[in-house]
C-alpha positions in Angstrom: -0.1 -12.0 -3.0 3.5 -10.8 -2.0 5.5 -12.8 0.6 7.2 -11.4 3.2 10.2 -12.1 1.8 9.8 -10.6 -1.8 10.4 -7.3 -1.6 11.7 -5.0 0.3 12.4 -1.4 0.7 14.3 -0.4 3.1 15.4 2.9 2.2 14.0 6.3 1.0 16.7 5.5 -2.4 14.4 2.7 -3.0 10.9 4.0 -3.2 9.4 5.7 -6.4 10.6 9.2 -6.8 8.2 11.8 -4.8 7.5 9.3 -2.2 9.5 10.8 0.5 11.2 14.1 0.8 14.6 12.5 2.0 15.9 10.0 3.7 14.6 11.6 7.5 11.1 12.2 5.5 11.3 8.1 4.8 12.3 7.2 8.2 10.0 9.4 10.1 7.4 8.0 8.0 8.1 4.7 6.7 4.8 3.0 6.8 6.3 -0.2 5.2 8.9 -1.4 8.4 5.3 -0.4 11.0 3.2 -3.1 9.0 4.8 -6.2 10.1 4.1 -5.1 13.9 0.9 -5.5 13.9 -0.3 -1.3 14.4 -2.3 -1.7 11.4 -4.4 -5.2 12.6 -8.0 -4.2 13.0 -8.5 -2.0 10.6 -9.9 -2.4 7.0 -7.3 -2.4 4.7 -7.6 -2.2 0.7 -3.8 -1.4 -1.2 -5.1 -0.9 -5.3 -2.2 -0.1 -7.7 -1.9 0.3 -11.6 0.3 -3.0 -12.2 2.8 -0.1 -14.3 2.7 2.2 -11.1 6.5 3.4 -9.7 4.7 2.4 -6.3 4.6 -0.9 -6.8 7.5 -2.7 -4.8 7.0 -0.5 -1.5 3.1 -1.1 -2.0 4.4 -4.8 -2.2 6.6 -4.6 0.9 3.6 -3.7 2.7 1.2 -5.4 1.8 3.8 -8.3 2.7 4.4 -7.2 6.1 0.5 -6.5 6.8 0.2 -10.1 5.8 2.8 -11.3 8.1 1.3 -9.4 11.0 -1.8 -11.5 10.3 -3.6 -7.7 9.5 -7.0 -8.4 7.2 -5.6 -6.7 3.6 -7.5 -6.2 0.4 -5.3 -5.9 -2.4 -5.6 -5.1 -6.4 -3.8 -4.8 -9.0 -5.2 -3.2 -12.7 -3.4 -2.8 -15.8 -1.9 0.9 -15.3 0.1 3.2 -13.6 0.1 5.4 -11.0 -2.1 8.2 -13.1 -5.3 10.4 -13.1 -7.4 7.4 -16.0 -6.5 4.8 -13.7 -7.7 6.5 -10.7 -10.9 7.8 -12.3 -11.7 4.0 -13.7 -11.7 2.7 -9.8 -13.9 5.4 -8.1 -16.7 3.1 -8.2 -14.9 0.6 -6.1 -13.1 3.1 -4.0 -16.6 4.6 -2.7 -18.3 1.1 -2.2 -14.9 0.1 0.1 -15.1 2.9 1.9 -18.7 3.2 2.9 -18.3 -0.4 3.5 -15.5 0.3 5.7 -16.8 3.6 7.2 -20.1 2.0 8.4 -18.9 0.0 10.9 -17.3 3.3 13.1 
């Protein structure tokens, strides 16, 4: 599991390319600094990424500030990257997360 203190992306320069339009796209949205507040407590939370994937580090950062707000986070990590055969390997366990998550609404 990450520790709030490993990584840490801050800026839109940082992230994976395609992740943000620009730097107004990254602040507007940035999903990473909301997690350690605590907006995301309460709900089911499962963060899976190819352990090759460009994601990685911002999925990181938020997973460590979920963590940090105390928010109930499911993580994996699978040998791949952030690609169509990795995806289509983890339906299974997509679906079942999901419904499990989904039936309690």
């Amino acid at each position: 599991m990450a520790d709030a203190g490993d990584v840490v992306v801050g800026s839109a320069e940082e992230t994976a390319e395609g992740a943000f339009d620009d730097a107004e796209d990254f602040a507007a949205h940035n999903v990473v600094a909301a997690a350690p507040t605590g907006v995301f407590n309460g709900e089911p939370i499962w963060l899976d990424s190819g352990d090759e994937d460009p994601f990685l580090p911002g999925d990181d950062s938020f997973v460590a500030g979920l963590e940090s707000a105390g928010a109930d986070v499911q993580e994996s990590h699978k040998p791949g990257g952030h690609e169509s055969s990795y995806w289509d390997d983890r339906w299974g366990d997509y679906l079942r997360f999901y419904s499990s998550a989904l039936a309690d609404c």
